[in-house]
ZAMARGU-4260 file (C-alpha; in steps of 0.2 Angstrom, whole numbers, plus 5000, padded with zeros to 4 digits):
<rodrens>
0) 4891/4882/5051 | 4890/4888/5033 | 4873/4894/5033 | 4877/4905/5047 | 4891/4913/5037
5) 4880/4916/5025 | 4871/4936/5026 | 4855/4940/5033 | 4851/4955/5023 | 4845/4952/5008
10) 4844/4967/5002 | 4862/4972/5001 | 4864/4954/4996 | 4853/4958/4983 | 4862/4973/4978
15) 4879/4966/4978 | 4873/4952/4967 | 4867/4964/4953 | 4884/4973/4955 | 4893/4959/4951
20) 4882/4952/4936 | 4882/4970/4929 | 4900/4971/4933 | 4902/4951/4925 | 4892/4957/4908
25) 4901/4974/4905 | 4919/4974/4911 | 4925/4954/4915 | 4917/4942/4899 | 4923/4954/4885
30) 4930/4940/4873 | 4930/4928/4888 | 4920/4915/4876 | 4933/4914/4864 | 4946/4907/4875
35) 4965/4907/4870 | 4971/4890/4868 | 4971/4879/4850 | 4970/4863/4852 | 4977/4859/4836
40) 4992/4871/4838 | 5008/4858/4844 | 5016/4873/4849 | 5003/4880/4862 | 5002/4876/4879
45) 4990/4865/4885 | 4972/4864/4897 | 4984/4850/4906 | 4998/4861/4908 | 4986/4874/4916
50) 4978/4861/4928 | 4996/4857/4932 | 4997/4876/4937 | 4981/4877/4944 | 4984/4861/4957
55) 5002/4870/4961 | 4994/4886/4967 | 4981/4876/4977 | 4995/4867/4987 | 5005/4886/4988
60) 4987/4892/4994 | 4985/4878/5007 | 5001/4880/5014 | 5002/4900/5017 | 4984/4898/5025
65) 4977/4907/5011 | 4959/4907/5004 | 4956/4894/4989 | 4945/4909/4979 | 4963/4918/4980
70) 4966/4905/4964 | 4952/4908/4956 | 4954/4925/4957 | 4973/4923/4950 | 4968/4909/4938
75) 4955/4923/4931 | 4966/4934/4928 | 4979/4923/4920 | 4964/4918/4908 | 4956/4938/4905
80) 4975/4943/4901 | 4977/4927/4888 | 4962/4930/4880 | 4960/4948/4876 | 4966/4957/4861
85) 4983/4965/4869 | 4982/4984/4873 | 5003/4987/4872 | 5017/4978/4861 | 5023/4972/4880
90) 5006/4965/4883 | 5006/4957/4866 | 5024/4948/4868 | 5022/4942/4886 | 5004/4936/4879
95) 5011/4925/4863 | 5025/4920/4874 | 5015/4914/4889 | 5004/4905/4876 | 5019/4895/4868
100) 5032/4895/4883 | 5028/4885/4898 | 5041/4896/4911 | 5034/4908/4905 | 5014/4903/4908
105) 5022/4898/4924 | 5029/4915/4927 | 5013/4923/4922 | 5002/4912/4934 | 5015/4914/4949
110) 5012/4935/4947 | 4993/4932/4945 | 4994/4921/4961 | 5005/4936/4969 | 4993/4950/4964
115) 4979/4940/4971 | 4986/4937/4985 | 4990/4954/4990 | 4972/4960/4985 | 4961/4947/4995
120) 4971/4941/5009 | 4976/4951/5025 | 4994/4942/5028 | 5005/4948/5010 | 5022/4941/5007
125) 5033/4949/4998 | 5041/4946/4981 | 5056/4940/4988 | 5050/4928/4998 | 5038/4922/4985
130) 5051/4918/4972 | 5062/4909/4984 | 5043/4900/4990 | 5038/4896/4967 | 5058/4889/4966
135) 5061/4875/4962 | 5079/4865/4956 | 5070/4866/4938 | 5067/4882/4938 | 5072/4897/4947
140) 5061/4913/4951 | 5068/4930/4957 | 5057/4945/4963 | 5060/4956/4947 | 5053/4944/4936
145) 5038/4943/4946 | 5037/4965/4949 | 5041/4966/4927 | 5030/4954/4924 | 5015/4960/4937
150) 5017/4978/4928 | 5012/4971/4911 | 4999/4959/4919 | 4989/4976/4927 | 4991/4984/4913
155) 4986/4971/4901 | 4970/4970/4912 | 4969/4989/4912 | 4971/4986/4933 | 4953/4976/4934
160) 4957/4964/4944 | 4943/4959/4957 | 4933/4952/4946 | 4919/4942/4953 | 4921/4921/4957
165) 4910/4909/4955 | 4909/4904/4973 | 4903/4924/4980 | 4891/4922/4965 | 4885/4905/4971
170) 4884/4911/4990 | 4877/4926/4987 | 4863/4915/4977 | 4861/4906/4990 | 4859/4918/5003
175) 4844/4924/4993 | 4835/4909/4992 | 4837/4904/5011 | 4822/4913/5019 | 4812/4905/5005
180) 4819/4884/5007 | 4812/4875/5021 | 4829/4863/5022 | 4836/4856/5037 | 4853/4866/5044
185) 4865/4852/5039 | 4858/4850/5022 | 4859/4869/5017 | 4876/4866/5025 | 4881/4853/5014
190) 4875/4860/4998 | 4886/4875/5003 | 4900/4864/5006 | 4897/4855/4990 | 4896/4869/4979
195) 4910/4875/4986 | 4921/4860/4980 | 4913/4861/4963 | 4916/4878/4960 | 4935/4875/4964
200) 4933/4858/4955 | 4929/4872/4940 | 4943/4882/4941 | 4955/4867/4936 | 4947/4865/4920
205) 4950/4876/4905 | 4933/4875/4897 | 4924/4884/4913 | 4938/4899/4911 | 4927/4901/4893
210) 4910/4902/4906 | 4902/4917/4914 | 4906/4915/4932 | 4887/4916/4935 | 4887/4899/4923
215) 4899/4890/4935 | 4889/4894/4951 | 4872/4892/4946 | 4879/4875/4938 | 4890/4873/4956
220) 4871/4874/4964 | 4861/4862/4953 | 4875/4847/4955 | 4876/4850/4974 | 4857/4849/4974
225) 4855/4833/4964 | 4867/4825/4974 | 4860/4829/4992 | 4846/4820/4998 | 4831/4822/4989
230) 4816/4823/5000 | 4824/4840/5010 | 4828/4847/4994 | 4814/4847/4983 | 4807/4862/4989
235) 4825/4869/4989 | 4826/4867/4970 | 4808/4873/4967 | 4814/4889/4977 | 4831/4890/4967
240) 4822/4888/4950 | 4809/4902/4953 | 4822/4912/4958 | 4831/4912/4942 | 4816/4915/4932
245) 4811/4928/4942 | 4829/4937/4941 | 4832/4932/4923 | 4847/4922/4926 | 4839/4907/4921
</rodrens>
């Protein structure tokens, strides 16, 4: 069951949640706000076309097996790279391309999806077999466009690249509050489950990318409260609520 994933010491819970906020204010939302896409610019790309992406890497994720936060943790990338100033004339090019070209947004998203991969799961494929897996009769990858364009990628993002999700946020949240919340097993389960969903729901949608990840999961947690069953979680949301204040995230 999902509450007994969740970590019983709260202490290094504690400690790995402040890491990540301190981590999430001083390295990973540097221009994040700002966003990169214009709206009223016909020659950008688009928040549909990123969805588009988004849903693509989902169903590559699915079918290797592979952890849904492994998108979100490419799809951050793709959205830090885009949205700060660059740091090399390569950086900059492959920035204003990706911004206005859709292969090459495409390609960009395909090595985000690649590095993440290889940093979070335990089972990496190889470039090779990754082009011939993001191929299509449209559009065909090899595995030195995905190796040229990982090395700009890392060194746009100056090699950070395990920046915190909104989901490890949320649950580490959550893991807080649970000696605290008198809720029945199933109900803490669902709210687990449901914030789960919302936080990949999240990812899809360009506005959020402009969000702490913090934001997103303490948003994740409201909804999947006020759409559980009221009675159990009352005493949840008093415990959730006390909890921000106390920590200052709320």
């Amino acid at each position: 069951m999902a509450q007994t994933n969740l970590s019983q010491d709260t202490t290094a819970v504690a400690d790995s949640l402040h890491a990540m906020i301190e981590r999430e204010l001083t390295i990973y939302c540097e221009h994040k706000d700002k966003g990169y896409l214009n709206h009223s610019d016909p020659t950008m790309i688009t928040a549909d076309d990123r969805m588009k992406l988004v849903d693509w890497c989902y169903i590559i994720a699915d079918h290797c097996q592979h952890s849904r936060e492994t998108v979100a943790s490419a799809m951050e990338m793709v959205d830090r790279f885009l949205s700060t100033p660059s740091n090399s004339t390569d950086t900059a090019r492959v920035a204003y391309e990706a911004q206005r070209d859709p292969i090459k947004f495409q390609l960009l998203t395909i090595t985000a999806l690649y590095v993440a991969i290889k940093i979070n799961e335990t089972i990496v494929i190889s470039s090779d077999l990754f082009a011939d897996m993001c191929s299509s009769q449209a559009y065909i990858v090899v595995a030195e466009d995905i190796e040229d364009m990982e090395r700009i990628l890392l060194s746009g993002l100056s090699w950070r690249c395990r920046a915190p999700t909104a989901y490890v946020i949320g649950r580490s949240i959550m893991a807080l509050i649970l000696p605290h919340a008198d809720v029945p097993e199933a109900t803490w389960d669902f709210v687990i489950d449901e914030m789960k969903y919302l936080t990949e729901l999240a990812v899809r949608d360009y506005y959020f990318s402009t969000q702490r990840a913090s934001t997103v999961a303490l948003a994740a947690i409201f909804n999947a409260v006020e759409t559980s069953i009221k009675g159990p979680l009352q005493s949840l949301q008093k415990v959730l609520e006390g909890f921000l204040l106390a920590t200052g995230l709320l």
